[in-house]
MDTraj code that builds the backbone (N, CA, C; nanometers):
import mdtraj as md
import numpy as np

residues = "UNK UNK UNK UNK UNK UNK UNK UNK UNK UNK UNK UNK UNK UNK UNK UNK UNK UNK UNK UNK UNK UNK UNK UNK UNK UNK UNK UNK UNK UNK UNK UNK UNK UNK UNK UNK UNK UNK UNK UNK UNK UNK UNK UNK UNK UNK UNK UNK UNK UNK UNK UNK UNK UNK UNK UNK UNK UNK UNK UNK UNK UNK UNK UNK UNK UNK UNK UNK UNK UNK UNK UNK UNK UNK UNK UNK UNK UNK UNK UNK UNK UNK UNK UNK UNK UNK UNK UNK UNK UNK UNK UNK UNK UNK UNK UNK UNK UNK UNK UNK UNK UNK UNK UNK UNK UNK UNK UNK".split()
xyz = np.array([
    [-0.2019, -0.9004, 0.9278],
    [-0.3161, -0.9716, 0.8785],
    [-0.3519, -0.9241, 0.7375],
    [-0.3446, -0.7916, 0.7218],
    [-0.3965, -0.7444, 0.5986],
    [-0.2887, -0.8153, 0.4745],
    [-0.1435, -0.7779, 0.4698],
    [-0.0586, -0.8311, 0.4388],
    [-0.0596, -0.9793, 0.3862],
    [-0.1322, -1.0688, 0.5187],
    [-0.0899, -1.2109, 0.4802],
    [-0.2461, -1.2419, 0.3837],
    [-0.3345, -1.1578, 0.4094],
    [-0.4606, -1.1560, 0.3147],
    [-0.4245, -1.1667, 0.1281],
    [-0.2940, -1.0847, 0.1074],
    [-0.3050, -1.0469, -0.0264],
    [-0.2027, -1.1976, -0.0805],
    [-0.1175, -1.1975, 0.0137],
    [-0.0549, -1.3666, 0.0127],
    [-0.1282, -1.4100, -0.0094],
    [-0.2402, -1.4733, 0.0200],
    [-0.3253, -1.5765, 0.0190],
    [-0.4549, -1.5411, -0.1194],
    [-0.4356, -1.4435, -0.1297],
    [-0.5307, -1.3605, -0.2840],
    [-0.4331, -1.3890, -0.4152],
    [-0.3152, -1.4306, -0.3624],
    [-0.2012, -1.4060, -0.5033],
    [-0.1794, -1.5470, -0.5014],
    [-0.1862, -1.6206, -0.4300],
    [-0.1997, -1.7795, -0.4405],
    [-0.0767, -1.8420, -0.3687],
    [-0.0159, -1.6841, -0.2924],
    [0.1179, -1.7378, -0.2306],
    [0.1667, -1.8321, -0.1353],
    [0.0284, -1.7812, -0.0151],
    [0.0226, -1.8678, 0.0703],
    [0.0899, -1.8041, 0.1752],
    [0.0521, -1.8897, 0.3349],
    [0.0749, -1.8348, 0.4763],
    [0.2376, -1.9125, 0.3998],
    [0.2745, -1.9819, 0.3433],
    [0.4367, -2.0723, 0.3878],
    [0.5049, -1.9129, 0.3373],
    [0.4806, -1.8807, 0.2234],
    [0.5661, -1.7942, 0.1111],
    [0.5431, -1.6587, 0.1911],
    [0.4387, -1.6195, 0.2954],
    [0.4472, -1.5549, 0.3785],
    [0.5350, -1.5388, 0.5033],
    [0.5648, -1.6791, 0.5578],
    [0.6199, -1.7143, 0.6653],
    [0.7906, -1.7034, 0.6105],
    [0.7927, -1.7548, 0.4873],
    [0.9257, -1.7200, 0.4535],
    [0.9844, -1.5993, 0.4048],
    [0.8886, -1.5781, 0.4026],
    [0.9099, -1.3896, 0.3578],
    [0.9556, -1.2969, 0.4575],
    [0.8487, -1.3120, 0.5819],
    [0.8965, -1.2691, 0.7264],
    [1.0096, -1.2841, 0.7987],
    [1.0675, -1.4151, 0.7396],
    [1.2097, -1.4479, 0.8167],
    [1.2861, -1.3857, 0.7308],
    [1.2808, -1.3825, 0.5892],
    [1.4238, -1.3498, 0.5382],
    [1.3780, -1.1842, 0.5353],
    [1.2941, -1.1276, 0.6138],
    [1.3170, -1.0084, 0.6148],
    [1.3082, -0.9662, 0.7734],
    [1.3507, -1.0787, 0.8436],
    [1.3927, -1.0641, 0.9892],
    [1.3111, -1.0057, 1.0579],
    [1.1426, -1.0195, 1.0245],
    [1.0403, -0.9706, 1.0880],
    [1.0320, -1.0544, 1.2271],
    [0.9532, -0.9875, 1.3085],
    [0.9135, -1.0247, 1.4813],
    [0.7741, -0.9963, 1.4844],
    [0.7150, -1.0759, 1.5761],
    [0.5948, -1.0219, 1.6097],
    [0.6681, -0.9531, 1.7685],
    [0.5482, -0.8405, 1.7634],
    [0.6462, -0.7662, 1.8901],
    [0.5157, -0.7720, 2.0099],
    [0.5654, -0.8040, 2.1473],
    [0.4705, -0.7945, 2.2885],
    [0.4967, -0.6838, 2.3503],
    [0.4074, -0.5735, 2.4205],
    [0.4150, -0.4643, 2.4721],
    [0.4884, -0.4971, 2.6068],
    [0.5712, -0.4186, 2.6208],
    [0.5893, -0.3884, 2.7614],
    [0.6363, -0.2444, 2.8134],
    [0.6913, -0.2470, 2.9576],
    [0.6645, -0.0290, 2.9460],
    [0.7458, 0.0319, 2.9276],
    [0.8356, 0.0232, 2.8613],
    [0.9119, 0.1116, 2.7834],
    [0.8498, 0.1529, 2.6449],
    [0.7684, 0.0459, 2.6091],
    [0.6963, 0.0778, 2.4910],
    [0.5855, 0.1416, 2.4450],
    [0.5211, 0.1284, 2.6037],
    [0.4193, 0.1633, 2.6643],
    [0.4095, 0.3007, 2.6615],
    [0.5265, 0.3717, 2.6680],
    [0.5848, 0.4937, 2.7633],
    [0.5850, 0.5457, 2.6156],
    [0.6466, 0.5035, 2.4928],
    [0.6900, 0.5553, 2.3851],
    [0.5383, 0.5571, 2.3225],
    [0.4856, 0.4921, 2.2845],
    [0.3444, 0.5031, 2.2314],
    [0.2340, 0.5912, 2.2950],
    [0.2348, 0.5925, 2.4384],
    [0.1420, 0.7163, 2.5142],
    [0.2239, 0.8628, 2.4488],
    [0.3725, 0.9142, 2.4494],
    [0.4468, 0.9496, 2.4204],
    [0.3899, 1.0446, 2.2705],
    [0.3764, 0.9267, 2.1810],
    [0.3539, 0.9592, 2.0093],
    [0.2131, 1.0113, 2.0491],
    [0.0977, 0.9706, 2.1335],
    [-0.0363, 1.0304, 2.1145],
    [0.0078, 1.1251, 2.1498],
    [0.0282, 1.1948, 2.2548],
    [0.0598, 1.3231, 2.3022],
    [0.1118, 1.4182, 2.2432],
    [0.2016, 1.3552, 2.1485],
    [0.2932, 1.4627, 2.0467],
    [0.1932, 1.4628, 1.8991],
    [0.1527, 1.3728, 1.8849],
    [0.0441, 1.3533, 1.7493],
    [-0.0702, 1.3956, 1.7036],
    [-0.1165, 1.3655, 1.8906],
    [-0.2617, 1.3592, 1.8845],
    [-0.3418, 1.4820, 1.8149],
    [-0.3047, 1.5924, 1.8493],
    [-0.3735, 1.7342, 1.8065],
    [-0.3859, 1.7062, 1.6734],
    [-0.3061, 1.6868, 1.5222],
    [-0.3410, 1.6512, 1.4250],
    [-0.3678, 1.5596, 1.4240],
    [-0.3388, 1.4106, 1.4653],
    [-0.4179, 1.3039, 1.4295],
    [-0.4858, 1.2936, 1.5616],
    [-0.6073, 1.2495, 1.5497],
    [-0.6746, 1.2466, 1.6578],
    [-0.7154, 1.0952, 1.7289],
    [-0.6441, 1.1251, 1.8339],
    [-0.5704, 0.9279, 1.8876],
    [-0.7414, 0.8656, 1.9289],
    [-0.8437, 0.9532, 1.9959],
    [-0.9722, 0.9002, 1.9701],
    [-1.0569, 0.8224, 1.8781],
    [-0.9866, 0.8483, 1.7506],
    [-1.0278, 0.8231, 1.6941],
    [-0.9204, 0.6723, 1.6090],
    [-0.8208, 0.6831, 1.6341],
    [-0.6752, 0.5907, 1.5981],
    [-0.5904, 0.5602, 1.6990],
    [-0.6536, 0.5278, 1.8125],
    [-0.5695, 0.4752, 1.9677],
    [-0.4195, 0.3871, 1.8835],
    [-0.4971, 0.2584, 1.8170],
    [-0.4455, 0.1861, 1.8133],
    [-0.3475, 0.1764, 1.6919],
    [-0.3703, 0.2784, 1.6312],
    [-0.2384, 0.3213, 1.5237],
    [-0.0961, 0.4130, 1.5959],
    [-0.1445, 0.4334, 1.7017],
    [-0.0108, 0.4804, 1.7952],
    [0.0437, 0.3743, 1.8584],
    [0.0027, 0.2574, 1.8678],
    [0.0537, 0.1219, 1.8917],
    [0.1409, 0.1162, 1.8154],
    [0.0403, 0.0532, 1.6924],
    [0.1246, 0.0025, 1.5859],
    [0.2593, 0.0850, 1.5045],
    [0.2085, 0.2391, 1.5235],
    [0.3548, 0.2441, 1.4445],
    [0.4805, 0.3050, 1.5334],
    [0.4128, 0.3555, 1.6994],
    [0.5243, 0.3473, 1.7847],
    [0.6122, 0.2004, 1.7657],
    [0.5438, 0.0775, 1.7421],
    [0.6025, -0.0473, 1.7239],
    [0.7094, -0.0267, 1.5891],
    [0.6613, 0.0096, 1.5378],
    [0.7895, 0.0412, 1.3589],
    [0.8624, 0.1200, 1.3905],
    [0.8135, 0.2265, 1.4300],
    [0.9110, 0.3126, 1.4909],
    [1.0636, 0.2885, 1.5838],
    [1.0119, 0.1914, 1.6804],
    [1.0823, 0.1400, 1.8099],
    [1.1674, 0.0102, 1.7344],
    [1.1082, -0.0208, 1.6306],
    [1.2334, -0.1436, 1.5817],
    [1.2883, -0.1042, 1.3924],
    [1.2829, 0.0337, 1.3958],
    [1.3200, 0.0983, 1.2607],
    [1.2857, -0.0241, 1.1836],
    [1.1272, -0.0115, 1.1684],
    [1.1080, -0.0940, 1.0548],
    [1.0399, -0.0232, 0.9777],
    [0.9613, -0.0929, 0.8298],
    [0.8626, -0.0260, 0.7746],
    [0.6753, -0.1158, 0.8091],
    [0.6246, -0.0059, 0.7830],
    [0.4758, -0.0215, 0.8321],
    [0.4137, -0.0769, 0.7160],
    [0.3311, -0.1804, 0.7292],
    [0.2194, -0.2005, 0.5974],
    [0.1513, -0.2378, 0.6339],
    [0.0381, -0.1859, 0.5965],
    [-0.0932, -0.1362, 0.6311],
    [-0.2180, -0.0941, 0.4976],
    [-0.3709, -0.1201, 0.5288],
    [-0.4395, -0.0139, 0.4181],
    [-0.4422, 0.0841, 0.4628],
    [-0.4303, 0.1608, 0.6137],
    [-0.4531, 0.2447, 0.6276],
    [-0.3377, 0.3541, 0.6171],
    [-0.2652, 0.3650, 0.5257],
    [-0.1692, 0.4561, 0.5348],
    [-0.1839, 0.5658, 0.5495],
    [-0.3088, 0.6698, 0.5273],
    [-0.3299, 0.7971, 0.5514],
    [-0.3073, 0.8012, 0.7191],
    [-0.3631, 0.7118, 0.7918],
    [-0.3528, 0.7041, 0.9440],
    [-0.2552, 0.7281, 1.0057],
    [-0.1189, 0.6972, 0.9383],
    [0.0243, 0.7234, 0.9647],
    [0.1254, 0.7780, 0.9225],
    [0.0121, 0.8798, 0.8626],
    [0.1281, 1.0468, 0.8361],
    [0.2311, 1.0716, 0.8772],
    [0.1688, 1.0375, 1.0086],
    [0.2634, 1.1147, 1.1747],
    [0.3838, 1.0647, 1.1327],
    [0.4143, 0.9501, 1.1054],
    [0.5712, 0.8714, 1.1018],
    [0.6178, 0.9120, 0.9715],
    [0.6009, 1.0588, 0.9086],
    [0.6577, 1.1078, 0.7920],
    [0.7857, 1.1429, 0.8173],
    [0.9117, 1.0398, 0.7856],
    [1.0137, 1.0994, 0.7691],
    [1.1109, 0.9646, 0.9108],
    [1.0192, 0.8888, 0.9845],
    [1.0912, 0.8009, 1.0840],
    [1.0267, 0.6401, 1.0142],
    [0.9295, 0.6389, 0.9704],
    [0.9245, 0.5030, 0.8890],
    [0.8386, 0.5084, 0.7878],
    [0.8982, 0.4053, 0.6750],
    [0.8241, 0.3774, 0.5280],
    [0.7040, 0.3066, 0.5420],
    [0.6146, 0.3688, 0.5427],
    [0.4647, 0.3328, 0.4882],
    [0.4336, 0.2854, 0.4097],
    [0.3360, 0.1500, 0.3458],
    [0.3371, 0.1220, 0.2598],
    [0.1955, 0.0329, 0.2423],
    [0.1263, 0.0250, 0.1538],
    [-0.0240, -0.0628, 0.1618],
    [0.0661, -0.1904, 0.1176],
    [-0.0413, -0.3261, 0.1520],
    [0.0004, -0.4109, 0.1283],
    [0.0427, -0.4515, -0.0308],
    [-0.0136, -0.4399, -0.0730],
    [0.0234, -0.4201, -0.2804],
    [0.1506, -0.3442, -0.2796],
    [0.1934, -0.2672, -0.2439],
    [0.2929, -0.2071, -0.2322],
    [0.4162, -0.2699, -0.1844],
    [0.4009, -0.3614, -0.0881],
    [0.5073, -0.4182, -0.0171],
    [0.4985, -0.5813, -0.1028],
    [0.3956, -0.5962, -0.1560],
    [0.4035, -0.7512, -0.2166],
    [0.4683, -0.6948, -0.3838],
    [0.4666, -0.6037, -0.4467],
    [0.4755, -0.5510, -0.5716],
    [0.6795, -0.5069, -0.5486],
    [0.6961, -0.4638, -0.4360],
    [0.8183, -0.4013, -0.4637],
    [0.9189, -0.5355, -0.3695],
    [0.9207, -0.5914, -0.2968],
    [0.9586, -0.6896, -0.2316],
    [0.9523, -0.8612, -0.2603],
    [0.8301, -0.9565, -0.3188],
    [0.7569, -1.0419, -0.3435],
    [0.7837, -1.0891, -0.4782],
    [0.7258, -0.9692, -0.5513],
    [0.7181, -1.0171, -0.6942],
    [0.8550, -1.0424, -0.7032],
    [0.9477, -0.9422, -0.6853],
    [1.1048, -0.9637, -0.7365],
    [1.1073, -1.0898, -0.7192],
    [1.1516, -1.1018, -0.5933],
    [1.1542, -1.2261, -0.4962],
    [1.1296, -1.3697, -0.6162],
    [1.0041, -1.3979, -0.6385],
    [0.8852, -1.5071, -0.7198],
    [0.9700, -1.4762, -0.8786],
    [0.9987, -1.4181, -0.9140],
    [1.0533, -1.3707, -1.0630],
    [1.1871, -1.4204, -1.0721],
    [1.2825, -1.3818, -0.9623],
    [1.3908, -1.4282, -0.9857],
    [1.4432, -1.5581, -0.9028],
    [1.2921, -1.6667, -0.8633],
    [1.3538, -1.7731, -0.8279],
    [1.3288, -1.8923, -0.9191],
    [1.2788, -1.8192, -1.0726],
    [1.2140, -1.9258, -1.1890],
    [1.3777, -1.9048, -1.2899],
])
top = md.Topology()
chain = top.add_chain()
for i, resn in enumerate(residues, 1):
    res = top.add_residue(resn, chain, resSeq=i)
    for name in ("N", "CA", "C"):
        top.add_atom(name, md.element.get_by_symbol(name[0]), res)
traj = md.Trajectory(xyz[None], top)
């Protein structure tokens, strides 16, 4: 959501979004318990420095990046320290600046 926000701030649009997602072979992903198992998993191993009380649902999300070696984008990147060194973090400006722009530049 945050992501398709800055699309829509840059004048790109949900399409230039939607095509963006495919040619970078994105999924939306549905829980089930293997995943379940891996994300309870990351609080447990995490939690003491990051504190899952307070970020339940960032052990979702980046057990999810994690589980399909992708990269994360997000504003909250301080939230996902934990995945220092198993996935690329990145704010949304970041992923529209290094991915997007190219993209828009070299299709004129």
């Amino acid at each position: 959501m945050e992501t398709l926000l800055w699309y829509k701030r840059l004048g790109i649009g949900k399409e230039g979004f939607d095509d963006d997602l495919n040619e970078l072979h994105a999924k939306i992903i549905f829980l089930y318990m293997k995943l379940s198992d891996l994300i309870t998993e990351n609080a447990v191993k995490f939690g003491r420095a990051f504190h899952s009380r307070d970020h339940a649902r960032d052990y979702v999300i980046g057990s999810i990046a994690g589980s399909e070696e992708s990269y994360l984008i997000t504003d909250n990147v301080k939230h996902f320290r934990w995945l220092s060194g198993m996935v690329q973090v990145m704010t949304p400006e970041e992923f529209v600046y290094r991915y997007v722009k190219k993209s828009i530049f070299n299709k004129g």
